[in-house]
Backbone as CSV, one residue per row, in Angstrom:
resi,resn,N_x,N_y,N_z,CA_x,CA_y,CA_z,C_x,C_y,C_z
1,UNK,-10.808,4.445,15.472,-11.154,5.744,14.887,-10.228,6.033,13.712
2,UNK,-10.600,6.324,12.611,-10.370,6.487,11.193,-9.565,7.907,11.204
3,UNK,-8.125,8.058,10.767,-7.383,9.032,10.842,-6.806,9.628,9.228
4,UNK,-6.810,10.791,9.424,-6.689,11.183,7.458,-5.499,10.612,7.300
5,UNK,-4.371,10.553,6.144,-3.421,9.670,6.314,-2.716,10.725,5.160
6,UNK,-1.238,11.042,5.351,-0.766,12.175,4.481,0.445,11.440,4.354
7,UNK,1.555,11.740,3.262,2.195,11.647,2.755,3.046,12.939,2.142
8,UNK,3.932,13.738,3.581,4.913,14.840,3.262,5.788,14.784,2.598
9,UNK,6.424,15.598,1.669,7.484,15.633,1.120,8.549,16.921,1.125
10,UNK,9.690,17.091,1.229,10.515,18.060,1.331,11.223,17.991,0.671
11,UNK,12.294,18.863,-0.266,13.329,18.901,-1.258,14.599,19.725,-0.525
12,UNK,15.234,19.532,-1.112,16.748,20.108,-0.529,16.961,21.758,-1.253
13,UNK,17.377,22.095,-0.632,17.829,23.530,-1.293,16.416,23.828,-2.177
14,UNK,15.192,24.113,-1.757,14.059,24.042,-2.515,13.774,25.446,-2.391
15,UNK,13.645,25.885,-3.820,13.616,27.213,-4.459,11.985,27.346,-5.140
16,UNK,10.942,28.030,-4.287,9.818,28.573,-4.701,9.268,27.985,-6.375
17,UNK,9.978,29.016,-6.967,10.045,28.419,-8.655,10.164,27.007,-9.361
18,UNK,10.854,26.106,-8.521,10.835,25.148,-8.853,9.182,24.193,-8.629
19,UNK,8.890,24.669,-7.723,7.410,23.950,-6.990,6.974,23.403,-8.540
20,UNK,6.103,23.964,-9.653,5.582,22.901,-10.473,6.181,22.194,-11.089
21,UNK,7.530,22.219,-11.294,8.490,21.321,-11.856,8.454,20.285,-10.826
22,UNK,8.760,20.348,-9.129,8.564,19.090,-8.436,7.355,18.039,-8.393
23,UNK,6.036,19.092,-8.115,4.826,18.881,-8.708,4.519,17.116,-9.945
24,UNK,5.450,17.942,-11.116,4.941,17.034,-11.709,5.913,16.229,-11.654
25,UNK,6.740,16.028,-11.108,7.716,14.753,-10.964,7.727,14.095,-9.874
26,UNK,6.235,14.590,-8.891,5.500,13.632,-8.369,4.274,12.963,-8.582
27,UNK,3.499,13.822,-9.572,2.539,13.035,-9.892,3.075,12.384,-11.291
28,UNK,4.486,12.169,-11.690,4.967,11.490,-12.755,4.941,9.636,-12.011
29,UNK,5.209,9.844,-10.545,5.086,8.322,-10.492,4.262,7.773,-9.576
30,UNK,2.928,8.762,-9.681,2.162,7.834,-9.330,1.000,7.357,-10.367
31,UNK,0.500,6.038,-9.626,-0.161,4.759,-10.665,-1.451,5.194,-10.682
32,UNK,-1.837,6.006,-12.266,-3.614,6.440,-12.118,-4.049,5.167,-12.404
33,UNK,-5.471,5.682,-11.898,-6.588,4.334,-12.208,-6.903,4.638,-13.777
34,UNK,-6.627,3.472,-14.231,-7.092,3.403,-15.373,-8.669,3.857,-15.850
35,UNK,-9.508,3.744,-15.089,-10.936,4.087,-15.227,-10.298,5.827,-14.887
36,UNK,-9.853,6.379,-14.265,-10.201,7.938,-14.265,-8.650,8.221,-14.359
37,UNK,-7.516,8.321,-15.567,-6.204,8.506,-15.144,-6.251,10.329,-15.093
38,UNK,-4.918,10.488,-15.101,-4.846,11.839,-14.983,-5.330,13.181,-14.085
39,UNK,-5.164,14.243,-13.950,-5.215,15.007,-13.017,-6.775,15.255,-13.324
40,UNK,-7.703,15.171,-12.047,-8.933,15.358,-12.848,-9.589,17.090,-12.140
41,UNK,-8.927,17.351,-11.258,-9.304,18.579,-10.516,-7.785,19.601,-9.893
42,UNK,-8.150,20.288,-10.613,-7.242,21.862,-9.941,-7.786,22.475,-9.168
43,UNK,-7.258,23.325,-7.542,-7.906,24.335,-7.353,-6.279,25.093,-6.666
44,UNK,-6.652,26.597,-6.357,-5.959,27.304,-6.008,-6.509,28.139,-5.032
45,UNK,-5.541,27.770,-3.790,-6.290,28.306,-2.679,-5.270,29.962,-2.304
46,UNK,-5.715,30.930,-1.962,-4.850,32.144,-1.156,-4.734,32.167,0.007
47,UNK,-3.329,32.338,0.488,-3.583,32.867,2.129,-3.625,31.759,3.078
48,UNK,-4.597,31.099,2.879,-5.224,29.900,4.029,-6.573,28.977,3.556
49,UNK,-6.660,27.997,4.160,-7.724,26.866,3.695,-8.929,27.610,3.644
50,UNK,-8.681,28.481,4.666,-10.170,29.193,5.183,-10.783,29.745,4.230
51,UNK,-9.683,30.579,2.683,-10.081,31.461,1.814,-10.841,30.728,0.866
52,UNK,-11.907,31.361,0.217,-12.356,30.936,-1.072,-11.142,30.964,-2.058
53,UNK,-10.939,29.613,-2.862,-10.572,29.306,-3.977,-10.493,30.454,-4.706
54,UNK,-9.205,30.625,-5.780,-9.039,31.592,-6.749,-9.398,31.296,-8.249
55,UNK,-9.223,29.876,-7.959,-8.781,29.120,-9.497,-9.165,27.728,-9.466
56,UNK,-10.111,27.168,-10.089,-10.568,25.795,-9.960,-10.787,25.338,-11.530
57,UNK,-10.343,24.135,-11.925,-10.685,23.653,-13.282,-10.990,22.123,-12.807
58,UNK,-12.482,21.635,-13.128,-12.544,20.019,-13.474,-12.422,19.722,-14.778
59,UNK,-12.079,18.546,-14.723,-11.656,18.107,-16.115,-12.326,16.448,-16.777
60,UNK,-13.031,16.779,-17.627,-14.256,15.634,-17.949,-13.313,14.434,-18.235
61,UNK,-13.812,13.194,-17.929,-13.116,11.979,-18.867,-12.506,12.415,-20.282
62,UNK,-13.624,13.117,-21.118,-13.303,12.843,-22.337,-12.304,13.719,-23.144
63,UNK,-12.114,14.553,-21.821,-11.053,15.766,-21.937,-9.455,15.457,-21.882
64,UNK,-9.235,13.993,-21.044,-8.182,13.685,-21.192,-7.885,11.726,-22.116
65,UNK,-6.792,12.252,-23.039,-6.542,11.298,-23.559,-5.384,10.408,-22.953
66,UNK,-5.970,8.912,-22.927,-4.808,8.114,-22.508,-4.473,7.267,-23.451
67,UNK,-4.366,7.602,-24.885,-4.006,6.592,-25.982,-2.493,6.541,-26.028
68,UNK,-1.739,7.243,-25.436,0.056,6.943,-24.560,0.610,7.470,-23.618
69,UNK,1.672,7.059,-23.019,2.163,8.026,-21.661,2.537,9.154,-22.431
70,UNK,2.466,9.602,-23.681,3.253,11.006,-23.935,1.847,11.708,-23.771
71,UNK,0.557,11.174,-23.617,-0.861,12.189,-24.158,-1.032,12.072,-22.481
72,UNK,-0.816,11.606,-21.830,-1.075,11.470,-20.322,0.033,12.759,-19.877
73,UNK,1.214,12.177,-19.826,2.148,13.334,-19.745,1.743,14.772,-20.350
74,UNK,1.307,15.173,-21.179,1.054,16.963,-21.884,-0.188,17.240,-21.249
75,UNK,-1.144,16.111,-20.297,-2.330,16.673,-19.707,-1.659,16.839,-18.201
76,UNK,-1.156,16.062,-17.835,0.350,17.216,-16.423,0.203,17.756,-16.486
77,UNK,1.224,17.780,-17.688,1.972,19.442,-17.989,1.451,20.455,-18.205
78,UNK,0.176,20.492,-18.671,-0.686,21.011,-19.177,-1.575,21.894,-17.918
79,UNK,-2.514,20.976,-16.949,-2.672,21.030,-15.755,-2.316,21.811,-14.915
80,UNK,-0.960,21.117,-14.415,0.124,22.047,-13.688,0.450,23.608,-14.073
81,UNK,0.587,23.702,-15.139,1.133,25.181,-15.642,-0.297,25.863,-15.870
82,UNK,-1.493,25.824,-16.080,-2.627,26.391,-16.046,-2.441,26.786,-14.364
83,UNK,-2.480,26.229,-13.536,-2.875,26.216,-11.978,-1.927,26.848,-11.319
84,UNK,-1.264,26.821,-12.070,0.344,27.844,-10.994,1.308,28.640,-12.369
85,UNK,-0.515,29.502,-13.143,0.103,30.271,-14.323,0.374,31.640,-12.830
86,UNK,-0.222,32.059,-12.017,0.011,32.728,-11.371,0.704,32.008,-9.918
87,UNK,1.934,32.056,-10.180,2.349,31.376,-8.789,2.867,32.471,-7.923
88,UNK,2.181,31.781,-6.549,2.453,33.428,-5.635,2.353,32.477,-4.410
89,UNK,3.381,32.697,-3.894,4.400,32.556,-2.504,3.117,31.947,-1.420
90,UNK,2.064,32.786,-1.381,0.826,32.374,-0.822,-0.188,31.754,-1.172
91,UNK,0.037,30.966,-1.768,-1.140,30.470,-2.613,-0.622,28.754,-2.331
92,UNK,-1.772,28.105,-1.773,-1.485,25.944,-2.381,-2.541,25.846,-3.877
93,UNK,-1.462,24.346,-4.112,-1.956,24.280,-5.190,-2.492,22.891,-5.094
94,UNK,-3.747,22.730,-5.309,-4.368,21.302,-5.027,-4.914,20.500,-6.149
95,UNK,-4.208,19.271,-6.312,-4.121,18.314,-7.802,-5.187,17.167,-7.104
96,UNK,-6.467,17.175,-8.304,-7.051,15.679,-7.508,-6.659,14.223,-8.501
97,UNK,-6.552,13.571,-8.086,-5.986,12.201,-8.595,-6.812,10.945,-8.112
98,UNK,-6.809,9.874,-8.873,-7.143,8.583,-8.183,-6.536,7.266,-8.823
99,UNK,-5.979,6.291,-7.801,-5.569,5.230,-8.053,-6.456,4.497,-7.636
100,UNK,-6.476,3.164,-8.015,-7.356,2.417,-7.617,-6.891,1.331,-6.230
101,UNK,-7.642,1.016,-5.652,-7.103,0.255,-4.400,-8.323,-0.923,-4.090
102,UNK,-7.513,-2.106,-3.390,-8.811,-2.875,-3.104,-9.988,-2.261,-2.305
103,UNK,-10.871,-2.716,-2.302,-12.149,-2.689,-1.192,-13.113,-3.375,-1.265
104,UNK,-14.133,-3.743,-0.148,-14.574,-4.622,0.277,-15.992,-4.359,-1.029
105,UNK,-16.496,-5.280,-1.405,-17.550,-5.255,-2.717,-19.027,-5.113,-1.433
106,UNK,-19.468,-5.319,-0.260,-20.263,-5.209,0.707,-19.845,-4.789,2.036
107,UNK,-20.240,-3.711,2.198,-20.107,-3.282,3.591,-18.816,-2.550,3.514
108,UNK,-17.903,-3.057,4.308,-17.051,-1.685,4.616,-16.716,-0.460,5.125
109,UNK,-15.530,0.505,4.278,-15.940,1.788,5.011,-15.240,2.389,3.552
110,UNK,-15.130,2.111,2.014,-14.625,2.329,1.440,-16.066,3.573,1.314
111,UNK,-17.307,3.827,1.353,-17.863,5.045,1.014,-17.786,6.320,2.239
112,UNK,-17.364,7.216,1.253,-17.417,8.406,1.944,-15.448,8.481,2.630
113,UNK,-14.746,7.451,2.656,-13.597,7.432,3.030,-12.586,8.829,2.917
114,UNK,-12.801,9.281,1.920,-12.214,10.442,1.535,-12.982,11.675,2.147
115,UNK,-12.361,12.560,2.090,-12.873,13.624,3.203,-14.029,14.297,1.921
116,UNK,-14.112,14.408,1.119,-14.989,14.927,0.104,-15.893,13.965,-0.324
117,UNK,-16.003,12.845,0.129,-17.275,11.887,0.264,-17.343,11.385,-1.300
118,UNK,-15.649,10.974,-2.241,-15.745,10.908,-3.508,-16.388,9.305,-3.788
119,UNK,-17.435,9.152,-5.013,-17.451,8.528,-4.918,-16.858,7.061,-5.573
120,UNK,-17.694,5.791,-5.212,-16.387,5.064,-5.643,-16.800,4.457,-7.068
121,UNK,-17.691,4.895,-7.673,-18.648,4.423,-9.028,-17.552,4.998,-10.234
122,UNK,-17.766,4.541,-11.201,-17.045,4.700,-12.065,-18.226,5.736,-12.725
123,UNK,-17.061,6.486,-14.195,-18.080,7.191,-14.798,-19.471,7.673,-15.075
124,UNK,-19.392,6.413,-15.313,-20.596,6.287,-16.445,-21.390,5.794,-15.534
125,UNK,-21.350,5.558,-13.956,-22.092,4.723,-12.580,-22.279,3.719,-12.497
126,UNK,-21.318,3.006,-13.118,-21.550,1.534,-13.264,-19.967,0.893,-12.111
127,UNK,-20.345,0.420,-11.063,-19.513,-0.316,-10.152,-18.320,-0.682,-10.887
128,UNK,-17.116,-0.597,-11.080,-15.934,-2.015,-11.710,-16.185,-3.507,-11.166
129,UNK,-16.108,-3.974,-12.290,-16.304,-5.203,-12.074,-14.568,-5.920,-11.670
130,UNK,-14.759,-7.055,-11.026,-13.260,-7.455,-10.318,-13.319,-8.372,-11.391
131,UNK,-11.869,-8.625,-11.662,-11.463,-9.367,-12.531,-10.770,-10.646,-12.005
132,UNK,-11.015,-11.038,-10.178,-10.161,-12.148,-10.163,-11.783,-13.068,-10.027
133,UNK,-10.928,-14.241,-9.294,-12.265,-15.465,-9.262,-13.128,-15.126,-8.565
134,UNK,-14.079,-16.099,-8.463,-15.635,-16.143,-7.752,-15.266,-16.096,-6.289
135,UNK,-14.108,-16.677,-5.577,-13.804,-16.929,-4.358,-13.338,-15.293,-3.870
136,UNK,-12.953,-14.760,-4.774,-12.560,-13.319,-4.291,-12.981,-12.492,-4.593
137,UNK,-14.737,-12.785,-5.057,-15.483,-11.490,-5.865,-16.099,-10.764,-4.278
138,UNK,-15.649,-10.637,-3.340,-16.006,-10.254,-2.508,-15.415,-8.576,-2.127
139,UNK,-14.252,-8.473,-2.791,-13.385,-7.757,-3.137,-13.594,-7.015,-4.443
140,UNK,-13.579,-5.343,-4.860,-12.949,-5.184,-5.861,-12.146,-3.813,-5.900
141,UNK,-11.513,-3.718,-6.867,-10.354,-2.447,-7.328,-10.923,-1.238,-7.675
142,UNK,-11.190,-0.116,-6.931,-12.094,1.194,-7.093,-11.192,1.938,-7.078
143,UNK,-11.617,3.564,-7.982,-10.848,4.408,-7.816,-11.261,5.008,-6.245
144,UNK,-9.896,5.849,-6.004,-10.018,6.336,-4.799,-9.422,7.252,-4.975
145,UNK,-9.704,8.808,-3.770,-9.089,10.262,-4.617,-7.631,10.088,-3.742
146,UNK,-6.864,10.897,-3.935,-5.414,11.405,-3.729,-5.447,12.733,-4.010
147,UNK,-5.147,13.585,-2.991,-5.230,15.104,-3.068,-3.561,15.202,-3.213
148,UNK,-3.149,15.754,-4.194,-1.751,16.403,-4.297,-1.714,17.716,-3.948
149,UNK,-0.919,18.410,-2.731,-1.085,19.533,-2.989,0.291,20.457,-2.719
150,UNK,0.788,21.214,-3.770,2.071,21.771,-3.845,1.383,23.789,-2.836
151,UNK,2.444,23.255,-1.783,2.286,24.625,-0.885,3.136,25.436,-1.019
152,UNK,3.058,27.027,-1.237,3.983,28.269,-1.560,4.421,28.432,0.020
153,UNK,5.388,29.325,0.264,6.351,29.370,1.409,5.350,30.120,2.603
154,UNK,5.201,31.010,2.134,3.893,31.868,2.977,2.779,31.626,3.409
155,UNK,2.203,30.602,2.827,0.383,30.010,2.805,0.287,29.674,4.111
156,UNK,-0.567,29.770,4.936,-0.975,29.330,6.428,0.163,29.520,7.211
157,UNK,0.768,30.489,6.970,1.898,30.667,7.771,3.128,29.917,8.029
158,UNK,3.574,29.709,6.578,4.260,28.543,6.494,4.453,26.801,6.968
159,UNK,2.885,26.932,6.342,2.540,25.295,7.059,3.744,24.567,6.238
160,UNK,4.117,25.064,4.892,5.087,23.483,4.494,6.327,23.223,4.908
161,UNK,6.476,23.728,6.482,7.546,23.955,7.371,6.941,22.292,8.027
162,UNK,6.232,22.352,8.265,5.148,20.651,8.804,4.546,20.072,8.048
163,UNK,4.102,20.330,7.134,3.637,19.934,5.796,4.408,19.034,5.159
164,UNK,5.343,19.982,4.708,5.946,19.523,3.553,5.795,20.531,2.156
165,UNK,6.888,20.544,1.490,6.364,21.755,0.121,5.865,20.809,-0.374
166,UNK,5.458,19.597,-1.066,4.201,18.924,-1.291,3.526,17.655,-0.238
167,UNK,2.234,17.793,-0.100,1.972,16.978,0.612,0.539,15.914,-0.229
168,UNK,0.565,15.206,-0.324,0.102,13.833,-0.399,-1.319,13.618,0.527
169,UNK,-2.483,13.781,0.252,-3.667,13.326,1.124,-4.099,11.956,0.944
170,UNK,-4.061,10.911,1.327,-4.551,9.764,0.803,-5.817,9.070,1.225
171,UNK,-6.562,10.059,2.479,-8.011,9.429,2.726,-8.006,8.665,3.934
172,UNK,-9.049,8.141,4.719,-8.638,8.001,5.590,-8.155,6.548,6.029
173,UNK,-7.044,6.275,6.632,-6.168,5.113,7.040,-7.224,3.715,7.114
174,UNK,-8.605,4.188,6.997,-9.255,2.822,7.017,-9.226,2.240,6.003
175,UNK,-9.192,3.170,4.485,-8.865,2.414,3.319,-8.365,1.184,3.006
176,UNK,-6.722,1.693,3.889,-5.644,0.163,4.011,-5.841,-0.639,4.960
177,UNK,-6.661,-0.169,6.032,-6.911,-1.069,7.271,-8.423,-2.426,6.833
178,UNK,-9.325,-1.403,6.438,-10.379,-1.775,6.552,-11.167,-2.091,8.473
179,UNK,-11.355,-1.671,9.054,-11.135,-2.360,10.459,-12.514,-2.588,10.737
180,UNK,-13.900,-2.477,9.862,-15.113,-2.564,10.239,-15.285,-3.906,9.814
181,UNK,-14.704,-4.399,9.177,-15.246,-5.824,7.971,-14.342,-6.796,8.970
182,UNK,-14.596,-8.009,8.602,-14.012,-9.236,9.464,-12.965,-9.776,8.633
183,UNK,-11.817,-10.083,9.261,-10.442,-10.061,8.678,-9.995,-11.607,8.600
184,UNK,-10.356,-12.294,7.740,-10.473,-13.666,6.975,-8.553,-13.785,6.207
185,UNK,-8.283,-14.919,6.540,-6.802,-15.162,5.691,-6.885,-14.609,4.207
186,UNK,-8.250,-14.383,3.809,-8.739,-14.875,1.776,-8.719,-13.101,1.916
187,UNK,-8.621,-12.137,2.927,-8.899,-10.931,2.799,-7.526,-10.009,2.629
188,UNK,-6.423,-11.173,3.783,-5.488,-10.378,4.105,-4.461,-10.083,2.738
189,UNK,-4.576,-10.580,1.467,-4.175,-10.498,0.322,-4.269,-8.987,-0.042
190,UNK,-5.541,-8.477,0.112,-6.188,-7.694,-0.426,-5.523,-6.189,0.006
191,UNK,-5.358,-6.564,1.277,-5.239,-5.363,2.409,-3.358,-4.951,2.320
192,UNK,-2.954,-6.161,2.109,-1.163,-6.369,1.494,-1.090,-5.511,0.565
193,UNK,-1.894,-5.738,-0.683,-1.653,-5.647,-1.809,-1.538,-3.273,-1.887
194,UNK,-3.206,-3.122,-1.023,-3.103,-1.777,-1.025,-1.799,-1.281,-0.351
195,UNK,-1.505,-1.639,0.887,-0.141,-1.754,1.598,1.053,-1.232,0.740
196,UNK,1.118,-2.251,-0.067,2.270,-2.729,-1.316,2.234,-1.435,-2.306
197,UNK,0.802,-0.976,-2.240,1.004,-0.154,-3.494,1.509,1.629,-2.538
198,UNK,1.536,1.581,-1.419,1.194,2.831,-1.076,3.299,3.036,-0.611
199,UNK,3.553,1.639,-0.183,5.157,1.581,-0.248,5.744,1.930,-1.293
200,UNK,5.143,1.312,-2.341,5.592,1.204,-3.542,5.686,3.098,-4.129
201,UNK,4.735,3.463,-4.389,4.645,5.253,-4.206,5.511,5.557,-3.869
202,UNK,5.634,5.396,-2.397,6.627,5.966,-1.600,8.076,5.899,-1.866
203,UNK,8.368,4.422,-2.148,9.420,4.649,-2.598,10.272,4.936,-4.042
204,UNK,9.193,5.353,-4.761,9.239,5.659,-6.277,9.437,7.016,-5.860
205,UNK,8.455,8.045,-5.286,9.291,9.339,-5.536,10.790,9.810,-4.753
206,UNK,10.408,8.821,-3.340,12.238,9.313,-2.950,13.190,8.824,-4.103
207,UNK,12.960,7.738,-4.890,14.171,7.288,-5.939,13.838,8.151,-6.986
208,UNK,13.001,8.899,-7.328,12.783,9.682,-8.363,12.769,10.838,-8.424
209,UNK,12.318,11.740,-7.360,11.864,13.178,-7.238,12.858,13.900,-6.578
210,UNK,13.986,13.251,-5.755,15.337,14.033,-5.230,14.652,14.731,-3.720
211,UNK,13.639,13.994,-3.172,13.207,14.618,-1.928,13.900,14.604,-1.149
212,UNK,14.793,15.566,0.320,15.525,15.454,1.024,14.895,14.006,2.607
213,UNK,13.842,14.452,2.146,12.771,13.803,3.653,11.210,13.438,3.613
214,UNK,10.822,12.124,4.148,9.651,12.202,3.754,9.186,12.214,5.361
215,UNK,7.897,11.908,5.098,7.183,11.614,6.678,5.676,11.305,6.041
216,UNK,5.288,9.841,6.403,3.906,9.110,6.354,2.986,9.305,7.818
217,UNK,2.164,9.902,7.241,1.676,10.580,8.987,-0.192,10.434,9.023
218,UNK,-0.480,10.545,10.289,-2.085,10.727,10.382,-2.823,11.728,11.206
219,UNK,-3.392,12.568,10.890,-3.758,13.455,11.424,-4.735,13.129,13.249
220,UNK,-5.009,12.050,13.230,-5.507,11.586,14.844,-3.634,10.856,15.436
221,UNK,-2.771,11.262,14.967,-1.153,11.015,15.958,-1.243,9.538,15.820
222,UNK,-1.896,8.663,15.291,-1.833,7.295,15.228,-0.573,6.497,14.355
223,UNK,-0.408,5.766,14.041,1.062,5.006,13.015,0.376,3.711,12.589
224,UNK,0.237,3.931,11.178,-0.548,3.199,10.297,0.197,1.974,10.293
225,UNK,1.711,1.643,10.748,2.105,0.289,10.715,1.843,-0.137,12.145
226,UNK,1.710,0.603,13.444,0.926,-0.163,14.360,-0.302,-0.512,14.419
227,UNK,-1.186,0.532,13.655,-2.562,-0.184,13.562,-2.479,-1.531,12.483
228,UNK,-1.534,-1.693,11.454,-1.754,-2.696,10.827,-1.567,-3.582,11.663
229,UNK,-0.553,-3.779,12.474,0.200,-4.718,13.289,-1.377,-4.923,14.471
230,UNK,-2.024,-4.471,14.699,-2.825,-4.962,16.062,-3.980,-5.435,15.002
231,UNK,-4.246,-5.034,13.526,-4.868,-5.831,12.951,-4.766,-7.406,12.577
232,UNK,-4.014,-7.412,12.389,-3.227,-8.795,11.612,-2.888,-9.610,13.465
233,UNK,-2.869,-8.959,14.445,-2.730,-9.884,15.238,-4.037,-10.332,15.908
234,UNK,-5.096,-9.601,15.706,-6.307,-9.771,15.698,-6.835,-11.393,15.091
235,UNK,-6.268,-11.006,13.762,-6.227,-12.536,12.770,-5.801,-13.608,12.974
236,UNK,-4.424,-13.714,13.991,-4.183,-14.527,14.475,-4.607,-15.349,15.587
């Protein structure tokens, strides 16, 4: 059973005001997909999940420029300070993002994976094409969403007491598992590699962002390195 998979974060001596400054010096290191970089959805919730949205902006492809990290960087910055022009103690602030990750080119569980059923087509609806050999076109590199969401002290009753003042949604743990598809030596590359990139994250913002504490968690109480582990022994 497929469990949402989050990524908490906490800061030390963390002062309200600071929130979009941490904000973007977490989505400073993570790796957009080149097919959709940048923040592509704002919303602003009051009070609790339960409330209707205050503040929502999508943001078209052609709206953001990636001709350098400085034009990537001012659409952040840009982003961020639109979405928490009113910052209030009760209010989350929810950043949508996507990196790209392997998945299976047939079958799978890469559709609908994300709790908003995003899909995995590129723009313009044309599939990405994989760029390694014929032996591994079985496989390819799709965007996938990442919910960032920076929580005020008050919101749900101080969920970012368990939360985290930002927390990280990454979709659900089958992404990196895959556990419906049949787990071939030529696959387990694939499944590493997402692995690799989600460590890799991880340990880019503790070396970068000054977080006091993290916690990689799943909302069904499961531990994504034991399910890897009963996968891979499966293989064996």
């Amino acid at each position: 059973m497929a469990g949402q998979l989050y990524l908490s974060l906490w800061f030390p001596n963390f002062r309200f005001a600071s929130l979009p400054a941490a904000t973007l010096s977490v989505l400073q290191q993570f790796p957009f997909s080149p097919a959709r970089p940048g923040i592509r959805a704002a919303i602003a919730y009051p009070l609790n999940w339960g409330e209707p949205h205050v503040y929502q902006r999508i943001w078209e492809a052609d709206e953001i420029s990636v001709e350098s990290p400085e034009a990537l960087q001012g659409q952040l910055e840009r982003a961020i300070s639109e979405a928490t022009e009113m910052l209030h103690e009760d209010y989350a602030y929810e950043f949508e993002v996507n990196w790209d990750l392997w998945m299976p080119k047939f079958g799978g569980t890469h559709e609908g994976a994300n709790n908003s059923g995003t899909s995995t087509e590129m723009d313009d609806g044309e599939v990405e094409d994989s760029d390694e050999p014929d032996d591994q076109s079985t496989w390819v590199r799709k965007p996938s969403l990442v919910r960032v969401t920076a929580l005020g002290p008050d919101f749900e009753d101080a969920a970012f007491e368990q939360m985290g003042q930002i927390r990280l949604d990454l979709g659900h743990d089958s992404l990196f598992l895959q556990p419906e598809i049949p787990l071939g030596p030529a696959d387990l590359q694939h499944i590493q590699q997402n692995i690799a990139m989600l460590v890799d994250l991880t340990a880019r913002i503790e070396k970068n962002c000054g977080v006091s504490s993290r916690l990689l968690w799943s909302d069904d109480d499961s531990n994504l390195a034991q399910k890897l582990l009963e996968r891979l022994q499966k293989l064996n």
